[in-house]
C-alpha positions as CSV (number, residue, x, y, z in Angstrom):
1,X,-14.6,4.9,-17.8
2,X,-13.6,1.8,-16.6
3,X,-13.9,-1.4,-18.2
4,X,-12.3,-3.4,-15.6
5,X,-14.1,-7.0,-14.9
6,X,-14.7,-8.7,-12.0
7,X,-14.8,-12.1,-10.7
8,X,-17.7,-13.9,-11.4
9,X,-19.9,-14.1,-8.4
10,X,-22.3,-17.0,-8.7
11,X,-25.5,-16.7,-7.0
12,X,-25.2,-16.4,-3.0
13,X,-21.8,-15.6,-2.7
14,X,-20.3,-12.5,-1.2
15,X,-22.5,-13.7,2.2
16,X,-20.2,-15.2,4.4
17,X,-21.7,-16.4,7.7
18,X,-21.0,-16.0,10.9
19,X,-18.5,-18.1,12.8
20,X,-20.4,-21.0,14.3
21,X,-23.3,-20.7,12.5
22,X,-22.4,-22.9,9.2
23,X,-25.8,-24.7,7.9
24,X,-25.6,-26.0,4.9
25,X,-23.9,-26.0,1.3
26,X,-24.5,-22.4,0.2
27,X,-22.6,-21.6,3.7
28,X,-19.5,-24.1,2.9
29,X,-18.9,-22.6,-0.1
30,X,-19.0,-19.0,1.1
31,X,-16.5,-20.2,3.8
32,X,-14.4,-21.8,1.0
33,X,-13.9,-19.1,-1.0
34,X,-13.7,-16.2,1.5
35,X,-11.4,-18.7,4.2
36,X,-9.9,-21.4,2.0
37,X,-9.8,-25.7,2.5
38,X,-9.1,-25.5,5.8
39,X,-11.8,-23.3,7.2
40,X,-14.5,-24.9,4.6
41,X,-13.5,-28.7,5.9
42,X,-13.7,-27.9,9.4
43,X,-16.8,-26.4,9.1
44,X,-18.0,-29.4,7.0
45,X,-17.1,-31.5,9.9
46,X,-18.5,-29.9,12.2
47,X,-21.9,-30.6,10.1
48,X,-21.0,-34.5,9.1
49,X,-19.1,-37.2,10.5
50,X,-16.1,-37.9,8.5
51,X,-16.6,-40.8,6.3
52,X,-15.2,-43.1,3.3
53,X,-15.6,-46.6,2.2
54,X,-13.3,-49.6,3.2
55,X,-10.0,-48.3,1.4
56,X,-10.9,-44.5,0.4
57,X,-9.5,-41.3,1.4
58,X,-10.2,-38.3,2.8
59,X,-8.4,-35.0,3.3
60,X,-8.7,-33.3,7.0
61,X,-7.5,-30.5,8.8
62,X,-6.2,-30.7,11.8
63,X,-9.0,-29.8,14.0
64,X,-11.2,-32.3,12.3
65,X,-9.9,-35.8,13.4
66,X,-10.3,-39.6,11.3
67,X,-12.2,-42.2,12.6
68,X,-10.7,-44.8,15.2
69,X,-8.3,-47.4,12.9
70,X,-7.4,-44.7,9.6
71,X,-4.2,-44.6,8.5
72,X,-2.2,-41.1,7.9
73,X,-0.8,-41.6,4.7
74,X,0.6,-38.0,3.8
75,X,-0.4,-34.3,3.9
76,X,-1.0,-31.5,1.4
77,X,-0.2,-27.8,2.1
78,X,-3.3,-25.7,1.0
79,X,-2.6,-21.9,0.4
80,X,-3.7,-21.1,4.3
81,X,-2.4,-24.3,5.9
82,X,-2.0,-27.8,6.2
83,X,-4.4,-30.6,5.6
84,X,-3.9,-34.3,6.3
85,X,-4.9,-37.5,4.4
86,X,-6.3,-40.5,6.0
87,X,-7.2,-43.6,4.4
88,X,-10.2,-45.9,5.6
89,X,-9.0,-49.3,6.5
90,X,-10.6,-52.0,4.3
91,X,-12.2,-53.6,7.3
92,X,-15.6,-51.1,7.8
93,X,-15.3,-49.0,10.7
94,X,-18.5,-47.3,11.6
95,X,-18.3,-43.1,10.6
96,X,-17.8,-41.0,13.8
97,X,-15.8,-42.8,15.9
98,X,-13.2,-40.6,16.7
99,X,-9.7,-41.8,16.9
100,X,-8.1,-42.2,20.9
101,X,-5.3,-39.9,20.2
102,X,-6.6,-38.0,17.6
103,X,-8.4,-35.3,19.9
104,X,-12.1,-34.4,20.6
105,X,-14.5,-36.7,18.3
106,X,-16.5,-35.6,15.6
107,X,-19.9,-35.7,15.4
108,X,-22.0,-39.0,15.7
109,X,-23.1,-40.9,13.0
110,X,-26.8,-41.9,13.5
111,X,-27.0,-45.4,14.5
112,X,-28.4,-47.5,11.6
113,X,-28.0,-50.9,9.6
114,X,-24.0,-51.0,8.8
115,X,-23.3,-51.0,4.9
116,X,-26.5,-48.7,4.0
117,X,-25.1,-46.0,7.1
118,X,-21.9,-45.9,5.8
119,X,-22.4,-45.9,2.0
120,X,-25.3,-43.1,2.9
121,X,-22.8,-41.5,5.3
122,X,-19.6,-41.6,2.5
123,X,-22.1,-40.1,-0.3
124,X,-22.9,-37.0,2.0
125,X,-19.7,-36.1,3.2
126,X,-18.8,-36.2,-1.0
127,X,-21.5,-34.1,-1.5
128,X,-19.9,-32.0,1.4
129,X,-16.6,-31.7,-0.3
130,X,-18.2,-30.6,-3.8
131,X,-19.7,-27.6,-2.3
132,X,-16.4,-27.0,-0.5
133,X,-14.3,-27.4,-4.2
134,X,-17.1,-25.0,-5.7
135,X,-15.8,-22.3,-3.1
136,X,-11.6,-23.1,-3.6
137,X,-12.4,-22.7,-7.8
138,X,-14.1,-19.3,-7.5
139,X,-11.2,-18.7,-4.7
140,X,-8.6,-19.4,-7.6
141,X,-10.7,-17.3,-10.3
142,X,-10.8,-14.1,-7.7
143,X,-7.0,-14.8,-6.9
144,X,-6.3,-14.9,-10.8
145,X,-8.6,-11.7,-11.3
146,X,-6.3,-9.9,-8.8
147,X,-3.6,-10.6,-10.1
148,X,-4.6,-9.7,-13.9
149,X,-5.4,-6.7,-12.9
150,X,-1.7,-5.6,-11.8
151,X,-0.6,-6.6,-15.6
152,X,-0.7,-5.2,-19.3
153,X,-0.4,-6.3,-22.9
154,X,-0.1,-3.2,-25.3
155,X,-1.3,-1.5,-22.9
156,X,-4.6,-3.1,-21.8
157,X,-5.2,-4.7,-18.7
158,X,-5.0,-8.2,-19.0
159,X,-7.4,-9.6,-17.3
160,X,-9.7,-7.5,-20.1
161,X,-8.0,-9.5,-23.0
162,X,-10.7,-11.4,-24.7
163,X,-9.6,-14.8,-24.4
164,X,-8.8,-14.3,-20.7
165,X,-12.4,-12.8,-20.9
166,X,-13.9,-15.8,-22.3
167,X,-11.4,-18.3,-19.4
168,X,-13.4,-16.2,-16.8
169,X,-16.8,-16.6,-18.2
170,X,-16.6,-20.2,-18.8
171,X,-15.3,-20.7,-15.0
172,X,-18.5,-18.0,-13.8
173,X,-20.4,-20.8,-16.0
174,X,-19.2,-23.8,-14.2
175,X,-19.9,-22.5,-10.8
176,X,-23.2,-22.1,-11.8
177,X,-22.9,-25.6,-13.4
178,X,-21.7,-27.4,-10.1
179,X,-24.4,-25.8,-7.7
180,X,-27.2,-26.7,-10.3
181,X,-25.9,-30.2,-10.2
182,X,-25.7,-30.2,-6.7
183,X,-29.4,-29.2,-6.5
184,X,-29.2,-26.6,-3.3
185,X,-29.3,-30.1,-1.3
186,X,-28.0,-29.6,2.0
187,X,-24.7,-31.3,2.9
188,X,-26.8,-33.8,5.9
189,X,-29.2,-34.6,3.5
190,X,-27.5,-36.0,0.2
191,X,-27.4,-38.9,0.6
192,X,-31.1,-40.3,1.6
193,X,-33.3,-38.6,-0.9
194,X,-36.4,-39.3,1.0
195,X,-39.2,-36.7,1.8
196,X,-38.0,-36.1,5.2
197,X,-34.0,-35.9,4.5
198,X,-34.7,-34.2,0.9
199,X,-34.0,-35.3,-2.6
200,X,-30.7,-37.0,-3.5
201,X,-27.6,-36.5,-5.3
202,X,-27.3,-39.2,-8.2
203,X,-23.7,-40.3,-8.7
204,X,-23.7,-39.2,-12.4
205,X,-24.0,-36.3,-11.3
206,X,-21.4,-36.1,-8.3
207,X,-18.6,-37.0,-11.0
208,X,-20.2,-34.5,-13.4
209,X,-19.7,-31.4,-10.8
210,X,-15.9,-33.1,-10.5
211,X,-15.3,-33.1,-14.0
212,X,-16.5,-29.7,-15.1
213,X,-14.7,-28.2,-11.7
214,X,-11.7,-30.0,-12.4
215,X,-11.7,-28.1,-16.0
216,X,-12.5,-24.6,-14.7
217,X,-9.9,-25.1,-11.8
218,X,-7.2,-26.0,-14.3
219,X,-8.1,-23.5,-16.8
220,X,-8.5,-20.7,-14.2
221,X,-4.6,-21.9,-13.3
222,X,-3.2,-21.7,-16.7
223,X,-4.1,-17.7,-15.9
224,X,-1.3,-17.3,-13.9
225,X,1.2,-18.6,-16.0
226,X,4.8,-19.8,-14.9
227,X,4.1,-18.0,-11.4
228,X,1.2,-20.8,-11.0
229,X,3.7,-23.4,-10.8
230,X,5.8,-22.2,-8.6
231,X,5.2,-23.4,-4.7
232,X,3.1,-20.7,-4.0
233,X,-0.6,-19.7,-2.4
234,X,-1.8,-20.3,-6.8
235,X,-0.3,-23.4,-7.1
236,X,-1.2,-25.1,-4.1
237,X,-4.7,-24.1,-4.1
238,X,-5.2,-25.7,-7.8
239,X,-3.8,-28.8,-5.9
240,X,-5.8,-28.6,-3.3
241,X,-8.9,-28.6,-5.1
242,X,-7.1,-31.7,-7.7
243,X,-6.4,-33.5,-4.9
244,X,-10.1,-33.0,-3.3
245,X,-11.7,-34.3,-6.4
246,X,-9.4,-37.7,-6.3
247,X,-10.5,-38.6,-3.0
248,X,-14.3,-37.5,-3.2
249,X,-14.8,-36.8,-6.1
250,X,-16.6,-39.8,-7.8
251,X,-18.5,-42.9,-5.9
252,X,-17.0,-46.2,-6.1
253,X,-18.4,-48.7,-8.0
254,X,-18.7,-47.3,-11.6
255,X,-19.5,-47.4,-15.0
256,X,-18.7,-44.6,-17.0
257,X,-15.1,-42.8,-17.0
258,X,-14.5,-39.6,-15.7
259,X,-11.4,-37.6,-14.8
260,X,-11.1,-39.4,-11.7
261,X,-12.3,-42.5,-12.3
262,X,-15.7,-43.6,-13.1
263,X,-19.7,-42.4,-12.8
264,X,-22.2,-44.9,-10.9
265,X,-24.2,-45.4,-8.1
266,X,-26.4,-42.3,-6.7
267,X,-25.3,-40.8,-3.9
């Protein structure tokens, strides 16, 4: 009998929606893990307008253009394709407003007071991107299952070695972890967390899905061993979901460290 394991499947994954019809958290992280960053952030654009405070970055596909006035300011390959970074200029620039030569615009931000819309609007595309780095890590843990499985150690499957055993369950665990955290709260509404837009995300809680993702993701990649650090589809997923977490991973302003900076204000 076998005693082969398989990658932890938090609960709702394995349902990956139909194209087009991406509605909320649960459906960016299927699309994460099934189609990678580049799927999962176009699909979270198509629900939000892209957003950041004065200064901040984001990470973008290609299909999903800046606001009018960001800066390009490099690019990361993913393990399925390319995706840009911007950075918000430090003059505010209201979310939305797709850049002249940048393509077809994004989705509108709803027209409200400045500073509250874009500190509401900044908070729910961060929200966004957790759900999308919740996918990428259980895409890393199934890549790293795969892969174990095609190896031995005295003759047992390596992936069934019990301290591999034990990386695997602690990864299952954080999954879980992040999407408690997150509270099932749709992508849209994060950020208000009045009755008609749903409860919100407190910042303390945003950098705490960063921070025990950020320790699954890096764990997950020690799995691979020297092949992880070559330039291949391993490596550059881990850095896709590092890089994720540094640009929306934590809300400015903060008080208390994390990996990426510092907890604060509720999202």
């Amino acid at each position: 009998m076998s005693t082969d394991v398989v990658a932890p499947a938090p609960v709702g994954a394995g349902v990956l929606p139909e194209k087009g019809t991406v509605d909320g958290p649960a459906d960016l992280r299927a699309v994460a893990r099934e189609r990678g960053a580049v799927a999962a952030l176009t699909a979270l654009g198509g629900l939000l307008p892209v957003a950041a405070l004065p200064g901040e970055c984001v990470l973008l596909p290609d299909d999903v253009p800046p606001p009018g006035g960001w800066a390009r300011v490099g690019e990361v390959a993913s393990d399925v394709g390319t995706l840009r970074a911007w950075r918000a200029p430090r003059a505010a620039v209201a979310p939305g407003s797709a850049a002249p030569a940048a393509g077809e615009p994004g989705p509108a931000a709803p027209a409200t007071d400045g500073g509250a819309a874009a500190r509401a609007a900044d908070a729910a595309w961060r929200v966004g991107v957790a759900w999308v780095r919740t996918g990428l890590c259980e895409r890393l843990t199934d890549r790293a299952v795969e892969r174990l499985r095609g190896r031995t150690v005295g003759g047992t499957a390596t992936v069934n070695l019990p301290p591999v055993r034990l990386v695997l369950a602690d990864a299952a665990l954080a999954h879980l972890e992040a999407q408690a955290l997150l509270g099932g709260v749709a992508a849209g509404d994060a950020a208000a967390g009045s009755p008609d837009r749903g409860p919100a995300v407190s910042g303390t809680s945003l950098a705490r899905v960063t921070a025990v993702l950020d320790r699954s993701s890096r764990a997950v990649h020690n799995l691979f061993g020297a092949s992880g650090y070559v330039d291949g589809d391993a490596a550059r997923l881990a850095r896709t979901i590092d890089l994720l977490g540094h640009a929306s991973g934590t809300l400015p302003g903060r008080d208390t460290e994390t990996p990426h900076g510092r907890e604060g204000q509720d999202a």
